[in-house]
N, C-alpha and C positions, 0 to 999 in steps of 0.2 A: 713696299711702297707705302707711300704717305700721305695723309695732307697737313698742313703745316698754317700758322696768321699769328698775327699780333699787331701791338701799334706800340708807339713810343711820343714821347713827350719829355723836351730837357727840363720843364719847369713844374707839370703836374704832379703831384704824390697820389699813384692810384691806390696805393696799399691802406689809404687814409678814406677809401667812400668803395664801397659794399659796390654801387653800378656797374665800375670799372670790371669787377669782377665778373657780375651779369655779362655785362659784355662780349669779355673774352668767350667765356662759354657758350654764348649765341654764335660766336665765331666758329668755336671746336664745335659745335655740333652741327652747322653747317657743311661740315668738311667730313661727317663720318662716314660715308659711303665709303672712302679713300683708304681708311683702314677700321676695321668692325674689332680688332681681336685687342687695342688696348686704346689710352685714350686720358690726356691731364691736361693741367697748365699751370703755369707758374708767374709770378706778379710781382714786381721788383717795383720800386718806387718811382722810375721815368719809364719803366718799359715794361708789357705783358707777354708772352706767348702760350702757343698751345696747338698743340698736334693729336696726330689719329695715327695709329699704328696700324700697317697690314705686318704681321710678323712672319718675314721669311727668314734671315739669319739670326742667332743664339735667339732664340723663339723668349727663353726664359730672362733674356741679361740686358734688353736691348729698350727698358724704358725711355721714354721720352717725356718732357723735356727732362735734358742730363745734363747734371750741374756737376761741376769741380770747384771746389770754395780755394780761394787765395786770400789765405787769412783772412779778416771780415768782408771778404766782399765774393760774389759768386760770381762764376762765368756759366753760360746755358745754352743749348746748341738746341733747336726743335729742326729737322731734317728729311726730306724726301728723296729716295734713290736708292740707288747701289755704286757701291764703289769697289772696281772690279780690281786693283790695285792694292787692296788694302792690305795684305798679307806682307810684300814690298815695304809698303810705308811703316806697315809696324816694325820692321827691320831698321829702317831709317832711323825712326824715333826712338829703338830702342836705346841710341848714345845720348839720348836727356834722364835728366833724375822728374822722371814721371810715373805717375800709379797707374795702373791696369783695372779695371771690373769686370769688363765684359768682352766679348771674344766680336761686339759687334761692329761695323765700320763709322756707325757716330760716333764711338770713342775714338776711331784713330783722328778723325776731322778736328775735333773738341781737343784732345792733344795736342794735334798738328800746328795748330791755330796757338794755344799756350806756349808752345816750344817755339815756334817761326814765325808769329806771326800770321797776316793777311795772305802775305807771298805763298804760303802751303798750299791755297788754293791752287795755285799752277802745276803743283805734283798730282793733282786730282786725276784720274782717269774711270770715268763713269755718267751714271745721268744724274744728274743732282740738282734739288734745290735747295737751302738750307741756311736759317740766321740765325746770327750770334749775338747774344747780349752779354756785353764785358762790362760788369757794373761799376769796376776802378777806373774806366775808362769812359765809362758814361758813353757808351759808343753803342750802335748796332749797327751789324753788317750781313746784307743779303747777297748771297753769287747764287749764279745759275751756270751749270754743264756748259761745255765749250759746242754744243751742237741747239741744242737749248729742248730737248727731249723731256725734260721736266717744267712744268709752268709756273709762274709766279711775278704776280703781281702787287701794285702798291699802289698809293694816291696820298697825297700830301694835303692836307685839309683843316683850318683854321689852328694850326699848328703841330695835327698830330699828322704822326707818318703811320700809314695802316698799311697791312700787306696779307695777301694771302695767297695758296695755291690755287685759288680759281677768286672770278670776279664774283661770285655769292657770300666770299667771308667775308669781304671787303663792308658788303650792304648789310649781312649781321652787326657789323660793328656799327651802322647807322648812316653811313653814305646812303644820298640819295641818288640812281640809276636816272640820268640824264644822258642823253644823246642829241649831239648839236649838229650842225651841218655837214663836220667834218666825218663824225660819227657813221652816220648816213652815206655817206660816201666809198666807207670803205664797204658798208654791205652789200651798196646796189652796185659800184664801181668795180671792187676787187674781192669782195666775197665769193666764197668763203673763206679765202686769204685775209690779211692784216697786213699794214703797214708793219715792221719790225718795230716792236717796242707801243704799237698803239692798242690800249686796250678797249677801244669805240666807245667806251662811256665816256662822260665830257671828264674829263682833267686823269682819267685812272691810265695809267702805265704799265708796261711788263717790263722785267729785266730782262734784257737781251742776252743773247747767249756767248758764253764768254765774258758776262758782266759781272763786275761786285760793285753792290753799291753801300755806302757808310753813311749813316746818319748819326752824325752829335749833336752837340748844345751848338756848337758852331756850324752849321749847316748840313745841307744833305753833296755827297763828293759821288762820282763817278770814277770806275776804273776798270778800263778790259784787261785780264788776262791771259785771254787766246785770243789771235787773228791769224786767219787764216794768211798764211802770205805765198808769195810768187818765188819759183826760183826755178833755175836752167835745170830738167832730165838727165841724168849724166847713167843711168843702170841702161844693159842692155836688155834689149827684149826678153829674151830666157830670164835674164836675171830680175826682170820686173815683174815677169810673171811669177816667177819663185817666190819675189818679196808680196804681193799682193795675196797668192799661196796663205803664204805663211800669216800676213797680218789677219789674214779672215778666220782662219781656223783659230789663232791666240786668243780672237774677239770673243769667237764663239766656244770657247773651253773656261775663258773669263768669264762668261756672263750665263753660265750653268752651273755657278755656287750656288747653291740653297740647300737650307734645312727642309724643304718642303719638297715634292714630288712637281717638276715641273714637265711641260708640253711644248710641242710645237705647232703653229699654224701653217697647215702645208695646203697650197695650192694648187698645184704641178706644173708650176713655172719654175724656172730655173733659180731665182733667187729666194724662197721658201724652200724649194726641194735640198739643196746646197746647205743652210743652215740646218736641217732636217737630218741632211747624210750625217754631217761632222757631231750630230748632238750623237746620233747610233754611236759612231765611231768610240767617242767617248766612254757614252754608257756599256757597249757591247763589251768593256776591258771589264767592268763588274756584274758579267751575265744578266747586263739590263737591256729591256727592248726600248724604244722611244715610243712617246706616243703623242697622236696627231691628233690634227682636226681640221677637216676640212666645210667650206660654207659654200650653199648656193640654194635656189630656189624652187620652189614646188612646180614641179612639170618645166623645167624650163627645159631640155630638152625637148620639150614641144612646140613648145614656142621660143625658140631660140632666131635669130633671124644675125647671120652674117655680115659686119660689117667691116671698114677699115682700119676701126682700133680694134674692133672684139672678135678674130676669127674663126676662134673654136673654142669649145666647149672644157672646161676646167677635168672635171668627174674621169673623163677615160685616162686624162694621164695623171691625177692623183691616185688611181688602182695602179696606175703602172709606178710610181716612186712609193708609195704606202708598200707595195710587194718588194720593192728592191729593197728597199728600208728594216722591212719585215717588222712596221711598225705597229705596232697597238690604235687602229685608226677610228676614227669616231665621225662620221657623214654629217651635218649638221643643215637643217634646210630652214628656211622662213617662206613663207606665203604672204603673198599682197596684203594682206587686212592688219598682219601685223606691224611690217613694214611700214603701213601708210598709219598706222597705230603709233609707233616709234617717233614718226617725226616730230613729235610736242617731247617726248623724252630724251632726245636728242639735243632739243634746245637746254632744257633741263640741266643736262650732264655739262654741255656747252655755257651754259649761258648767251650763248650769242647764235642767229640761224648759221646752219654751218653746211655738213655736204650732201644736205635731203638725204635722198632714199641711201645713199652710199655711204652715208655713218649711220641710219637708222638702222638700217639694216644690220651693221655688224657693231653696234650696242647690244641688240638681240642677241645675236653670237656669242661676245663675252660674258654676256650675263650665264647664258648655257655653261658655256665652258669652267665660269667660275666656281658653278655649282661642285666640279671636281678637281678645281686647279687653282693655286694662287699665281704661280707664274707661268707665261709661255713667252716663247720665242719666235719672232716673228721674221718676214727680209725685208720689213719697211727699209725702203731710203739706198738700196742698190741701184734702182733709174736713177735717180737726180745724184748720187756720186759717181752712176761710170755710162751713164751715158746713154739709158734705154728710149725715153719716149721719142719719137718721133720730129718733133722740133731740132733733137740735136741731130737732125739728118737730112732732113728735106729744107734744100735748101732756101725754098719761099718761103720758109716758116722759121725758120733762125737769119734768117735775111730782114725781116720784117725788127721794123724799129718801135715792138714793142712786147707786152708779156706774151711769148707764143701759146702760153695754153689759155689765154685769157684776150684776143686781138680784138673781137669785133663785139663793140660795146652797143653796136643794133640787136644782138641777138639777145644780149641781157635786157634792155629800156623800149622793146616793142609791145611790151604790156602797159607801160607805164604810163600816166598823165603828161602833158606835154608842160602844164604848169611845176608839175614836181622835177622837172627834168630838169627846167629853167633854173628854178631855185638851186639845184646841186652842183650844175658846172662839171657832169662828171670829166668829160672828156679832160678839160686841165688838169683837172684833181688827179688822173691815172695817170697824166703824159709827167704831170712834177713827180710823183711816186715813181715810174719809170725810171725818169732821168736820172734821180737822184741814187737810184740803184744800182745803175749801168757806173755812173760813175765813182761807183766804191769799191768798183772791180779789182782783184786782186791781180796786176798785170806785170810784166816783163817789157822793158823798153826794145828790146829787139824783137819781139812776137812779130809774126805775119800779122797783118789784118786777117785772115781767116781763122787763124788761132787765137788773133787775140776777140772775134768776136766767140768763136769757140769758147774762150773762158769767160767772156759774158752769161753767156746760156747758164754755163756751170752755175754761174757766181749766181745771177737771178734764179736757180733751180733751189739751190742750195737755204739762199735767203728767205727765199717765199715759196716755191710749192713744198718744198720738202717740211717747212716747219709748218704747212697747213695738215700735212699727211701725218706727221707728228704729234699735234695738236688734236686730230681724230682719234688717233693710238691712244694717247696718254686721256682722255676725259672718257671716252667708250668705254677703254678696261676698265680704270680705275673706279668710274661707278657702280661699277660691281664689285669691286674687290678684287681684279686682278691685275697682277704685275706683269704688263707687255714688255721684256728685254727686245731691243732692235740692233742686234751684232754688227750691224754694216755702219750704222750711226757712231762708229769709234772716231775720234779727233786722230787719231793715227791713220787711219785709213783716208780719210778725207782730206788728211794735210796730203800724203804721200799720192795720192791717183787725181789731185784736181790740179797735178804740174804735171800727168804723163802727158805727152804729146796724141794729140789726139789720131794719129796714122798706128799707133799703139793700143791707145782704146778700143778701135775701130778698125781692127786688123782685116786689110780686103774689104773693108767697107760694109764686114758682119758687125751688126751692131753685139754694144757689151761681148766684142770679141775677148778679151781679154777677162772676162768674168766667167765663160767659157772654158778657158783654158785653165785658169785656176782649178776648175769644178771637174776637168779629164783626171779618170779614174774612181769617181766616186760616182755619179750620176750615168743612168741608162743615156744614151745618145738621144734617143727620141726625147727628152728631158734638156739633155743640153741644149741641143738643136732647134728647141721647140719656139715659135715666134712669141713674141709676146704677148701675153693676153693681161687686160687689166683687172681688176679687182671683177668679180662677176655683179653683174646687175640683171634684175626680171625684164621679161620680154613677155608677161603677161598683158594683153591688153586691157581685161580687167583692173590690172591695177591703174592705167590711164586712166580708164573711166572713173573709179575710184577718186582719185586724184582730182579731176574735174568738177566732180560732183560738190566735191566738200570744198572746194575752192570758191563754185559760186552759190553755193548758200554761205560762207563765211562773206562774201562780197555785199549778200544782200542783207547784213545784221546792218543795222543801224548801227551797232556801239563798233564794227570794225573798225579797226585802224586805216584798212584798205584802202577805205573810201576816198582818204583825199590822195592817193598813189597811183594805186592800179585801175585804169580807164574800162570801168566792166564791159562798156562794148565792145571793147578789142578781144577782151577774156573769153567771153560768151563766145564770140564768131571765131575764136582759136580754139575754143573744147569743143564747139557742135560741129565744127568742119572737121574734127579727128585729129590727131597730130602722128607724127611719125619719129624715129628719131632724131632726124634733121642736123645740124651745125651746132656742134658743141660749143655752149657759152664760158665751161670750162672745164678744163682738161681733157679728157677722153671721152668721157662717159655723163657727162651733166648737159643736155639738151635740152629739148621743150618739156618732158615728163619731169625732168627734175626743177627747171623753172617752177609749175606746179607747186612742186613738193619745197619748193626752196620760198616762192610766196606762202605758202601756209604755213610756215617756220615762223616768217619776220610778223604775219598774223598775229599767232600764239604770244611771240618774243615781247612786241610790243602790249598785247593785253598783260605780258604776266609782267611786266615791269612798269605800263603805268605812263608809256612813249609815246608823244605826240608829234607827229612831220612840221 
């Protein structure tokens, strides 16, 4: 993996003033965290780039940015991802009269693109961000993965176009971090989510996923690639369980090329354990063991306390899959002081407040883990493709006519000022975002209404929690230096299981039945069988207090941002009465302690950017 920026301009000659150069390089070194092991840029007279290398494929071949000259003029590709096809493609391409250097998958992009054009993009299979300056063409062109697993962004700005794999290259080039109403909106309304395609600074953008976008002298163009679309089931049961089989284990024997020694994140839920079995599978054909890692908390087993999402404890059945496995397995814990340490480093990695203690916490993680690994493998994004949380079941909660892990906007704005509340309008601001979501649905004109609200859920899962869960992966690891693969996040897999009919998903009404039955024969039963548990989070109450403390002395700083926001009487009489975990404001696991942890985020966010309400 990588990080990847530049900008462009049809009429400037940056190759003509020494700043431009400055520039770029305050950009690439903004981005090094993303790759430490190589690191350049290159400066064309309308257009700059520049990347960070983490080097996992041909370690030795695989510079960036990679230019192919056409006669006087160069083409340059700077690139973030992997591309799990590439072997394929080089087969394709090898009926062009094209040269070869490297054995790495930027050259086959960089080729693909010189041989075919834009359209090559479409044969992509992988997570990718990556743009092209074709300088006979006076053109640049940014796409992003058809699930949008790699990030990148842009902003158009008194003529130039800037872009980068996070919103910090953006501000090295000299953008100034402004956040207007709407901005605000999405962090107290839909955060830690985003609108698709909003990057809450005032005017900055992401490419959406399944997007290329072109920028020339003649303007800036739009074009999707992938959409996901609708069509009639016609495989039988047996025979969709075989194909869903077979697509998971392909994903996952794709997305285990590397030149480096890679890992898995095993948790002993059924979709970690699963990607976990098939990596052994693999490896055990070359007398290798796999090896894991598993995360959770100091003494939580003491203080664990049973709830509706969270029933049991991770730790007894990661011994029992680490033993089936017979993997090489490594425990990994964090304590409250860290955890509540992380959450400014979170923002950090993020730029923007994101999922409190639930990304701070496994930022800590990756960082560990990077210390011996550049890639792992994780089961991000199994729920939101087949069917796991709870919304897609109870029927009060996928009945309700809005985001079900996000419904009640009292539990989010019961801390908050009643004047800032006024000003934001959230309640419209979520039900237009809503609406507009629901109706992008990817639908079938003869669907029931219960299937077709069925593939509403999917479709709002797909769009927004799942690229929030994504969004945690890709900024966590990669600030460390590690490359998160997520096998289930394949465009194949997601095209083919968000038309199976859901009495198939949901076989008997077992939820992720059908993720199940892929997984018979490789998985211990108590594994298979096992209910769901979400990502683990502490049940220390110290860390509450923790949490409280530093919330209201940050409330009582004069220079806080807080102050015209969060109404510190309410704060006060909510940490001294105690809190519990109470009504999750979102998803499973983010209630009042992460409220907490999610105010001293937007704190931090706004001192370290300069943000005024």
């Amino acid at each position: 993996m990588c990080g990847i920026a530049g900008f462009y301009h049809p009429k400037e000659k940056f190759t003509e003033n020494p700043v431009w150069q400055e520039r770029l390089e305050s950009m690439k070194t903004s981005l090094l965290h993303r790759g430490k092991n190589d690191n350049d840029t290159i400066l064309y007279s309308h257009a700059a780039l520049a990347h960070t290398r983490l080097s996992i494929i041909d370690l030795e071949g695989g510079h960036q940015p990679m230019t192919k000259r056409l006669g006087e003029y160069g083409c340059s590709i700077v690139y973030n991802g992997e591309l799990y096809n590439a072997a394929a493609l080089r087969g394709i391409l090898a009926l062009y009269p094209l040269t070869w250097e490297t054995a790495c998958d930027t050259e086959v992009i960089l080729n693909g693109y010189l041989a075919m054009g834009e359209d090559f993009v479409k044969l992509l299979n992988g997570i990718f961000a990556f743009a092209i300056y074709d300088e006979r063409q006076e053109k640049l062109l940014l796409a992003r993965d058809p699930l949008g697993v790699k990030p990148l962004f842009y902003q158009q700005t008194d003529g130039y176009f800037v872009f980068g794999s996070e919103q910090k290259a953006l501000f090295a080039f000299g953008i100034r971090p402004v956040v207007s109403r709407d901005g605000f909106c999405e962090v107290f309304g839909l955060g830690p989510a985003r609108t698709p395609g909003h990057g809450v600074f005032r005017e900055m953008k992401e490419v959406l996923p399944g997007q290329l976008i072109r920028q020339g002298a003649d303007g800036c163009g739009e074009n999707t690639y992938f959409e996901l679309k609708a069509w009639e089931h016609t495989d039988t049961y047996p025979e969709t369980v075989e194909k869903v089989k077979w697509l998971i284990a392909d994903s996952v024997k794709r997305q285990m090329v590397s030149d480096v020694p890679i890992c898995t994140f095993l948790s002993g839920g059924l979709d970690s354990s699963l990607v976990t079995a098939l990596c052994q599978k693999e490896l055990q054909a070359n007398g290798q063991r796999v090896n894991t890692f598993s995360f959770d908390f100091v003494d939580n087993q003491i203080h664990f306390r049973p709830n509706a999402f969270q029933s049991s404890l991770d730790r007894p059945y990661v011994d029992i899959m680490a033993d089936a496995a017979g993997s090489n397995h490594v425990y990994l814990e964090c304590d409250s002081r860290t955890q509540a340490d992380y959450l400014d480093r979170a923002v950090d990695a993020r730029d923007l407040p994101c999922m409190a203690d639930v990304e701070s916490s496994l930022l800590y993680f990756c960082s560990l883990v990077a210390k011996e690994y550049k890639v792992a493998l994780t089961g991000e994004t199994a729920d939101e493709i087949f069917g796991g949380y709870p919304w897609f079941h109870r029927e009060e909660m996928w009945k309700r006519n809005l985001f079900p892990w996000s419904y009640d906007l009292d539990a989010r704005t019961a801390l908050l000022k009643k004047e800032f509340l006024e000003f934001l309008e959230l309640p419209e601001y979520v039900r237009e975002a809503y609406d507009r979501s629901v109706a992008e649905t990817p639908r079938l004109e003869g669907d029931h209404p219960a299937e077709r609200r069925r593939r509403e859920i999917s479709w709002l899962n797909i769009r927004w929690f799942m690229a929030t869960l994504l969004n945690r992966m890709d900024r966590t690891s990669m600030y460390s230096g590690l490359e998160a693969r997520v096998p289930y996040a394949d465009c194949r897999i997601l095209q083919y299981v968000y038309n199976i009919p859901w009495e198939m998903k949901c076989k008997g009404g077992v939820t992720k039945s059908l993720l199940i039955e892929a997984g018979e024969g490789l998985l211990p039963d108590s594994i298979l069988h096992r209910r769901k548990s979400p990502y683990p989070k502490t049940y220390d109450a110290a860390y509450e207090k923790l949490l409280g403390e530093r919330l209201l002395e940050r409330l009582h700083e004069a220079s806080s941002p807080l102050a015209g926001i969060v109404d510190a009487a309410k704060a006060e009489a909510f940490i001294e009465g105690g809190f519990h975990y109470g009504k999750p404001w979102y998803g499973q696991l983010m209630a009042g302690p992460q409220m907490l942890a999610y105010l001293l985020q937007i704190d931090y966010w706004m001192k370290k950017y300069g943000l005024t309400a």
